[in-house]
C-alpha positions as CSV (number, residue, x, y, z in Angstrom):
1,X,-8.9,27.5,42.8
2,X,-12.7,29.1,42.6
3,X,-13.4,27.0,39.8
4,X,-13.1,23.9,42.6
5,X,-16.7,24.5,43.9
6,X,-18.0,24.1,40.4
7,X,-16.5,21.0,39.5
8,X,-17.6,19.3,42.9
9,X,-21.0,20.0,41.9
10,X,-20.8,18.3,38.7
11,X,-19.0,15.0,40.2
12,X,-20.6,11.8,38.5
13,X,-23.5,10.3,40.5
14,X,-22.8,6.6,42.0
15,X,-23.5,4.1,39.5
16,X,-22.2,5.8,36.7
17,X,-19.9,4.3,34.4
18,X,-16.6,5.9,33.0
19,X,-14.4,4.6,30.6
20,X,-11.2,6.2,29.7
21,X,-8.8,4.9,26.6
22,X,-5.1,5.8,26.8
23,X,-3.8,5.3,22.6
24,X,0.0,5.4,22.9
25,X,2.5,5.0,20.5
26,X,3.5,1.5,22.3
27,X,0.3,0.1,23.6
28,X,-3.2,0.8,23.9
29,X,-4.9,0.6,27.4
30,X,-8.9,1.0,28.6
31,X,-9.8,1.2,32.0
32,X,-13.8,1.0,32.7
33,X,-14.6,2.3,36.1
34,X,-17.5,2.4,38.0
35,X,-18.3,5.3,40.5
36,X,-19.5,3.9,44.0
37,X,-21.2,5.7,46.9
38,X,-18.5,7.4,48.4
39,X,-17.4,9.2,45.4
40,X,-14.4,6.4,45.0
41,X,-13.8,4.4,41.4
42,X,-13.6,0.7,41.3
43,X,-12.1,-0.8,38.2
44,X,-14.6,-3.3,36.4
45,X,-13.0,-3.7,33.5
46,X,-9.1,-3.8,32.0
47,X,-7.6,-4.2,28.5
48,X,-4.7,-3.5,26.8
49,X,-3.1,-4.0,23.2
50,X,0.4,-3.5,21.8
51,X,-0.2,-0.5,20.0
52,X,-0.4,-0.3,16.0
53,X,-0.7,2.8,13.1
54,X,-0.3,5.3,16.1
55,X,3.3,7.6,15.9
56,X,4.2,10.8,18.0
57,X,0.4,10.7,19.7
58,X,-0.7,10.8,15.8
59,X,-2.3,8.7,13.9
60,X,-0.9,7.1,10.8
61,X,-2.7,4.3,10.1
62,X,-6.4,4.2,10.6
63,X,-7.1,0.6,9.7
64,X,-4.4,-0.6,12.1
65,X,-5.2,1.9,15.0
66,X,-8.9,1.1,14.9
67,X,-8.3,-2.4,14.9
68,X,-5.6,-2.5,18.0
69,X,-8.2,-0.1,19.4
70,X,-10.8,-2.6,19.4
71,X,-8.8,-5.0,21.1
72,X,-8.2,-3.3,23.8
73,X,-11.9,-1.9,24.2
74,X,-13.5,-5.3,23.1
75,X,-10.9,-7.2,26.1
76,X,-11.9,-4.3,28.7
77,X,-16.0,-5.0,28.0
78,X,-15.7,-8.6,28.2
79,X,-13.8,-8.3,31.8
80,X,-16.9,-5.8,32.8
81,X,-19.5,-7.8,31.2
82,X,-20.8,-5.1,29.9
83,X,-20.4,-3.0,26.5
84,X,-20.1,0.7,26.5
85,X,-20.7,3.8,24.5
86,X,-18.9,6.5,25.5
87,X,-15.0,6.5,25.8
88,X,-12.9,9.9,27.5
89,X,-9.9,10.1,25.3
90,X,-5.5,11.2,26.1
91,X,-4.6,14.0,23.6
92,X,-0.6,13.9,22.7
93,X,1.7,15.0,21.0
94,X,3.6,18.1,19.6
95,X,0.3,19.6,17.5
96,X,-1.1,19.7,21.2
97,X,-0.6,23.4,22.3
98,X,-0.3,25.5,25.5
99,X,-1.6,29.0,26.0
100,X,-2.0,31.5,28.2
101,X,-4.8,34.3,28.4
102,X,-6.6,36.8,31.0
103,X,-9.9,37.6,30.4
104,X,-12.0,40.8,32.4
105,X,-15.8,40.5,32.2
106,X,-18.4,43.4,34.3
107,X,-19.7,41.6,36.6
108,X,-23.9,41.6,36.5
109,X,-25.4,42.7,40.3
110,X,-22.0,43.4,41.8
111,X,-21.4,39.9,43.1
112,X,-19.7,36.8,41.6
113,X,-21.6,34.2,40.6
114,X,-20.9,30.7,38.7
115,X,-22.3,32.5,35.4
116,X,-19.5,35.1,35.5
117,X,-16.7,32.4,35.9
118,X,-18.3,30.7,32.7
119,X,-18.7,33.7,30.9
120,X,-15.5,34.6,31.5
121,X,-14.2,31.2,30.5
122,X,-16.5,30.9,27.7
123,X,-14.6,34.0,25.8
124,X,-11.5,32.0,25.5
125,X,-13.2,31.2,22.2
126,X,-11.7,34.7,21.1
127,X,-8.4,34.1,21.8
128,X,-6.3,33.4,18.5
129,X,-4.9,29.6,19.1
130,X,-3.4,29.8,15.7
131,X,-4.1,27.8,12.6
132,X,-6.3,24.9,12.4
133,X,-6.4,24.6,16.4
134,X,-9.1,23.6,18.8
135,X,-10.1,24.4,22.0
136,X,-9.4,21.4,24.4
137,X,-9.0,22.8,28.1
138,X,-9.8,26.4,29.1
139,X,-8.3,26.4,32.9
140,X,-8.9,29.2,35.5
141,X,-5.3,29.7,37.3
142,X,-6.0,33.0,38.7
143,X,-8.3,35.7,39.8
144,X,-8.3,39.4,40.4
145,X,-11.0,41.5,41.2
146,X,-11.2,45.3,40.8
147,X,-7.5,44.5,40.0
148,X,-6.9,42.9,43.2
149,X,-4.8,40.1,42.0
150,X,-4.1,37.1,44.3
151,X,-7.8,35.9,44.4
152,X,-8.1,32.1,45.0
153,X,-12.1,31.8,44.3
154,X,-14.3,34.7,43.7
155,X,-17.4,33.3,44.4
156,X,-19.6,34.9,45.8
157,X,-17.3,38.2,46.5
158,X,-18.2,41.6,45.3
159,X,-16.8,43.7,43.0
160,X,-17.3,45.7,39.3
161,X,-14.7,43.5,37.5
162,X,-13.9,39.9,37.3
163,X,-9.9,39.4,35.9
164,X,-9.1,35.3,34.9
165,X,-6.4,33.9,34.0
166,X,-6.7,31.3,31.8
167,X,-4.4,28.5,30.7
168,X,-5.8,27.1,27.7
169,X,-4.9,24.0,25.7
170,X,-5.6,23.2,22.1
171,X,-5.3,20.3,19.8
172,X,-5.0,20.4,16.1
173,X,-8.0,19.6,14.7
174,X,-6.8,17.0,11.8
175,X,-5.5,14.5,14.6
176,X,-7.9,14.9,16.6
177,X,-10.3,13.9,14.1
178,X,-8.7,10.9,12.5
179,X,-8.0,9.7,16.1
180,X,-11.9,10.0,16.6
181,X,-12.8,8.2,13.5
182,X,-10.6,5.4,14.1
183,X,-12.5,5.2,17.9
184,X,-15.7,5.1,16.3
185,X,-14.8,2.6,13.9
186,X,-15.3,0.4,16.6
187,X,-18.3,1.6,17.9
188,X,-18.0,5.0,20.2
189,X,-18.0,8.2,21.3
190,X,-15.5,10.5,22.4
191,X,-16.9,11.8,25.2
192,X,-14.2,13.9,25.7
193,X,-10.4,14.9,25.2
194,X,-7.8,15.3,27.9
195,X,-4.2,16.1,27.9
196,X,-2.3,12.7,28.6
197,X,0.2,14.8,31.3
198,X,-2.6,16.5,32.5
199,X,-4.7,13.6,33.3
200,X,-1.7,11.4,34.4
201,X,-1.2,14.5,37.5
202,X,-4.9,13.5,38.6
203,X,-3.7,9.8,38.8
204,X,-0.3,10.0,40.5
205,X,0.4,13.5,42.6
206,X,-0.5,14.3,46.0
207,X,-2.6,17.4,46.6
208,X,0.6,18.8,48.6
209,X,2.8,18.4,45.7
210,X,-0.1,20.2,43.3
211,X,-0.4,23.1,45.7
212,X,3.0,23.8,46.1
213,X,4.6,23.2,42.7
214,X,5.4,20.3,40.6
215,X,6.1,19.4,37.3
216,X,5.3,15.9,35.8
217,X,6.9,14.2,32.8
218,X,5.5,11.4,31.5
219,X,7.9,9.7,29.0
220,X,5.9,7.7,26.6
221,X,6.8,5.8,23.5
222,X,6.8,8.4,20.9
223,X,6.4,11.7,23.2
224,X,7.3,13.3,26.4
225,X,5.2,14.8,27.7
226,X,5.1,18.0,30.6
227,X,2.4,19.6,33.3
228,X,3.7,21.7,35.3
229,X,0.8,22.3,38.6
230,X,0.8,24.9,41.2
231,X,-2.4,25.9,43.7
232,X,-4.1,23.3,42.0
233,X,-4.2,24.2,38.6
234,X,-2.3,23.2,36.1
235,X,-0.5,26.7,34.8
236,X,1.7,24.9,31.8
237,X,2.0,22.0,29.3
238,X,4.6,20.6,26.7
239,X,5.4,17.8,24.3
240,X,8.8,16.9,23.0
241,X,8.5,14.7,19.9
242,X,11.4,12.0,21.5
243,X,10.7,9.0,23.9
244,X,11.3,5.1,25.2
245,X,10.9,4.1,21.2
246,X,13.9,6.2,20.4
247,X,16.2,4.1,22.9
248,X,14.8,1.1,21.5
249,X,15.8,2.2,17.9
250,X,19.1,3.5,19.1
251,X,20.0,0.3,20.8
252,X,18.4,-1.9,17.7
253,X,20.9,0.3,15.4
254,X,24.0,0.0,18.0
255,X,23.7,-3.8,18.2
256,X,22.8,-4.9,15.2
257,X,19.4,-6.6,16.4
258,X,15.8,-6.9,15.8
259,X,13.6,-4.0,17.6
260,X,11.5,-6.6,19.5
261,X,15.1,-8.1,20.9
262,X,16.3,-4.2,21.7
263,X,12.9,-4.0,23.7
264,X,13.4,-6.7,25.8
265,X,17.2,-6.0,26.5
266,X,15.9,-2.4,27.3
267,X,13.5,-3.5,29.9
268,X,15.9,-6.3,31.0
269,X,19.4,-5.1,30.9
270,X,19.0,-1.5,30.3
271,X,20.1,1.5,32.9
272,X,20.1,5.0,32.6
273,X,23.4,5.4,34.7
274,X,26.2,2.7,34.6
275,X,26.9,0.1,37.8
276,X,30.5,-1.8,39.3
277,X,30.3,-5.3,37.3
278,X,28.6,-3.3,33.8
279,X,32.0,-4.5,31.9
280,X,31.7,-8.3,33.4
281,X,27.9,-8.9,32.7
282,X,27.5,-10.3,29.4
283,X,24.4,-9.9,27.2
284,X,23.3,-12.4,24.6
285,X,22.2,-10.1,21.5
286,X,20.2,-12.1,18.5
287,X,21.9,-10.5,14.9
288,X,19.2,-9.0,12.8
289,X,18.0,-11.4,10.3
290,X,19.7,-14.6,11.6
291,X,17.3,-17.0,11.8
292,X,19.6,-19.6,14.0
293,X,19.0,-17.6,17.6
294,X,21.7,-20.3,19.1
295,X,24.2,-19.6,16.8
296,X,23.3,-16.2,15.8
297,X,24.2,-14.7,18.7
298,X,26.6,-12.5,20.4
299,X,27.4,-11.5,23.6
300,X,28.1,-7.9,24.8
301,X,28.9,-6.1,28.1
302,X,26.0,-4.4,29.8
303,X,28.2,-1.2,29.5
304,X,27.7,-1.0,26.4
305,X,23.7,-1.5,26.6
306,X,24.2,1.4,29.1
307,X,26.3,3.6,27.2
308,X,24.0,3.8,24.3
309,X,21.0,4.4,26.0
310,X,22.4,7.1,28.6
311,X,22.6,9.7,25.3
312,X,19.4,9.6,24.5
313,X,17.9,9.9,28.3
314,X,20.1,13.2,28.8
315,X,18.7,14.4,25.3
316,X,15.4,14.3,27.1
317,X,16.0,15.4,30.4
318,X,18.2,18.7,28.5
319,X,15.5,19.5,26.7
320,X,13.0,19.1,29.4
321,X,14.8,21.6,30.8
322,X,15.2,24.0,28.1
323,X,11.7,24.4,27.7
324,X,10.6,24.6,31.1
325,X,13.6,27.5,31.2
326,X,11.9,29.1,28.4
327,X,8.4,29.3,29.2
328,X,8.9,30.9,32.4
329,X,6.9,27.4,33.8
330,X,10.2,26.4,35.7
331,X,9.7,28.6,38.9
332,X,6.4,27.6,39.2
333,X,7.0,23.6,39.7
334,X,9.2,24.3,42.3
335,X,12.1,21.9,43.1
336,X,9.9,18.7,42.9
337,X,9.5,16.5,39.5
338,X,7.3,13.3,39.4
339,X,8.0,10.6,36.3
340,X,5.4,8.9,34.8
341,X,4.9,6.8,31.4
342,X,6.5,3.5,30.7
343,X,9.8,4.8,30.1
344,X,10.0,5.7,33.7
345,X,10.9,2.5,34.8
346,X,14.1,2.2,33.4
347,X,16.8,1.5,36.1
348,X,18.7,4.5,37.0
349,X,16.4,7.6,35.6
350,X,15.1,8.4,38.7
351,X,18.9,9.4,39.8
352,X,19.7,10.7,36.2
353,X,16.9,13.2,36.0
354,X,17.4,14.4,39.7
355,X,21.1,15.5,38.3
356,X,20.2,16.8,35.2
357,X,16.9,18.9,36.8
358,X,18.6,19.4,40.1
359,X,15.0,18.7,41.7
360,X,13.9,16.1,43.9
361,X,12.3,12.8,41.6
362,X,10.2,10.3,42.3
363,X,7.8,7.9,40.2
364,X,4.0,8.3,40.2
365,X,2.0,5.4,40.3
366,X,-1.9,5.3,39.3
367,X,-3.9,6.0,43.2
368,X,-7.2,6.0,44.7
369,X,-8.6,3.6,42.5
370,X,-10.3,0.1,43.4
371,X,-10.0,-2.8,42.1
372,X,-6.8,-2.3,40.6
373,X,-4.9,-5.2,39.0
374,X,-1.2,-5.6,40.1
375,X,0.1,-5.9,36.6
376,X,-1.4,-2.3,35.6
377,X,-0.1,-0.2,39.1
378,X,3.2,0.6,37.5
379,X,3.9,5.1,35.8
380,X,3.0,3.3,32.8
381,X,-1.0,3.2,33.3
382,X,-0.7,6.6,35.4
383,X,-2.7,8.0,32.1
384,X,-5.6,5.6,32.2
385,X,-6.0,5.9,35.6
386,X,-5.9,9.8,35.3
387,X,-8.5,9.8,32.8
388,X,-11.3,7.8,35.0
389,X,-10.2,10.9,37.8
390,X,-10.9,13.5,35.4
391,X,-14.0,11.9,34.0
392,X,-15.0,11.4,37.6
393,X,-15.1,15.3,38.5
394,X,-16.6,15.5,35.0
395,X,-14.6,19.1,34.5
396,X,-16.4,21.8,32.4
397,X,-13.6,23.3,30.7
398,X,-14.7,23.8,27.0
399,X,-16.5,26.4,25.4
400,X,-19.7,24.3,24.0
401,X,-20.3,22.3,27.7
402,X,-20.0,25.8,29.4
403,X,-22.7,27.3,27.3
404,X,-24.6,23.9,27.8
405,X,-24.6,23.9,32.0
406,X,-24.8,27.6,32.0
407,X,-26.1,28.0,35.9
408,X,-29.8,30.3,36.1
409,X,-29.3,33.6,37.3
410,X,-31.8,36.0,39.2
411,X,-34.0,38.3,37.1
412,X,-32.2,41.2,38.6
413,X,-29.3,39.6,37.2
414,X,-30.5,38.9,34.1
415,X,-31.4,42.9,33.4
416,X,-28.1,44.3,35.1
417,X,-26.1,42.1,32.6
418,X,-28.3,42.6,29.6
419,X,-28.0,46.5,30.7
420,X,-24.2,46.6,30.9
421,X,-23.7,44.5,27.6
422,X,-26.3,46.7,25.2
423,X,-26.5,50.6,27.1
């Protein structure tokens, strides 16, 4: 959209270092990137932690989330030889809030400039997010002007009035803060927050798939987590409070085992739709507290595995559905869905969620990026690698960095506006 030409301008010079830290309910990744001539990102530095005190994208431990969170960070510096400061940060979970507002500013001197957009962008501050919410994306998804709607970038057009439409996205300001004092426990700065779905888009889709329509669902640990993208914005975001943790506790529960052992026959055995030979293959299954693993075992048919795992996987995909069906978002993703998060890889989704959605599915992998390790190329990093994207483009989409990089106007333009604000 129009705000494209402004972002460009603000792309990260080569040499610069970005750091992005993705803190899951399941693990902890940092990626540290550095951002070469060409504009591309090569990985330096790569470290990830099984997560710990971390529950729904929340915090609920701060000792044990700043400790795994130092792991992580610590194992990423060593690999880059270098320490950092400054960290860009996933917000998720269900206190994490989508809006939707339009916004009509005069324009000063008749003609668009980069200081209307931000002006216009910078009022979002007046729109009522609700209760103890902060401001965490403020997106342009479409113009008018003069109330010609259907305007994909003002700039530099004339008119007497500038109509945005803004997507905005807000956080709740408790855990966001005991997220950022568990990261500076170990040393840093949140440079910035960015929707896990939102950045994970930047890491896996195509710019076809964002122009025409899309929606992404990353299924994480403790969330699920939706951006729906059309012309190149992203017009709608969700969180359902269910992910890959809640198969892991339903199949611990239905087998009688140890989580840890209900992990590993997830990843192992598990399927999201059932196969010929299910009832024949045998899975060994440790009893909880057995200490014998030889001879406290038992063996159960992969049907089984399957058939308590399939529930769950429909739960999400139904209620993907229902609130894309709600909001309105649903026409604009079109008939194409990408899956992302760690929880994508289970066998079988890809078909189950292409039945349930009726849309075409496919997996997103983290892209463009150099020096990428095999072992962290699967849907599961597709948030750390979106994060070093967004950092890249350095986006200027809250209120206190718009006042900050406010671009000069002309003194004409400077009177006209002080004229039409005070006369």
């Amino acid at each position: 959209m129009g705000f494209s030409s402004i972002r460009q301008n603000r792309r990260r010079p080569a040499g610069s270092i970005i750091t992005a830290l993705d803190v899951g309910s399941t693990k902890i990744c940092c990626f540290i990137a550095r951002v070469e001539e060409a504009g591309h990102l090569r990985i330096i530095g790569i470290g990830h932690h099984a997560s710990a005190g971390v529950k729904a994208g929340a915090v609920v431990d701060m000792e044990a989330a700043a400790i795994a969170i130092g792991h992580a960070v610590h194992q990423a510096e060593r690999m880059a030889g270098l320490a950092i400061d400054n960290v860009l940060v996933n917000l998720s979970g269900p206190h994490a809030k989508s809006h939707r507002a339009e916004v009509d500013i005069a324009i000063a001197g008749d003609q668009v400039t980069e200081a209307e957009i931000y002006r216009a962008i910078g009022q979002a501050r007046a729109v009522d997010l609700g209760d103890d919410q902060e401001l965490v994306h403020a997106m342009p998804v479409g113009y008018a002007l003069d109330g010609q709607r259907g305007i994909e970038d003002p700039l530099g057009m004339y008119g007497k009035l500038l109509g945005v439409h803004i997507h905005l996205v807000s956080g709740a300001t408790g855990p966001m803060r005991n997220l950022t004092a568990c990261i500076e426990r170990s040393q840093l700065n949140v440079d910035a927050f960015c929707l896990g779905a939102y950045a994970a888009g930047f890491a896996s889709l195509t710019e076809d798939e964002m122009r025409l329509g899309v929606t992404l669902i990353d299924i994480g640990g403790g969330t699920t987590d939706i951006a729906v993208f059309e012309d190149m914005s992203t017009v709608h975001t969700d969180c359902l409070p269910v992910g890959g943790l809640h198969i892991t506790n339903d199949l611990a529960q239905g087998l009688g085992t140890a989580v840890g052992h209900a992990e590993r026959i997830k990843t192992l055995h598990g399927s999201a739709l059932p196969a010929i030979g299910d009832d024949e293959e045998l899975i060994d299954v440790p009893r909880l507290g057995d200490d014998d693993e030889l001879s406290g075992q038992e063996q159960v048919s992969r049907s089984l595995v399957v058939g308590m795992m399939r529930p769950r996987l429909e739960e999400i995909f139904e209620l993907v559905r229902v609130r894309l069906e709600r909001s309105g978002a649903d026409r604009f993703g079109g008939r194409r869905v990408v899956l992302t998060g760690g929880s994508s890889q289970i066998t079988g989704i890809r078909e189950l969620a292409s039945t349930m959605l009726d849309k075409q599915v496919r997996l997103g992998r983290p892209n463009r990026l150099l020096g990428l390790a095999p072992a962290t190329t699967g849907p599961g990093f597709a948030t750390a690698a979106g994060l070093l994207h967004y950092g890249l483009e350095h986006r200027i989409e809250t209120v206190p960095e718009m006042t900050a990089v406010e671009p000069e106007t002309t003194w004409y333009q400077r009177v006209s506006h002080w004229l039409r604000e005070n006369l």
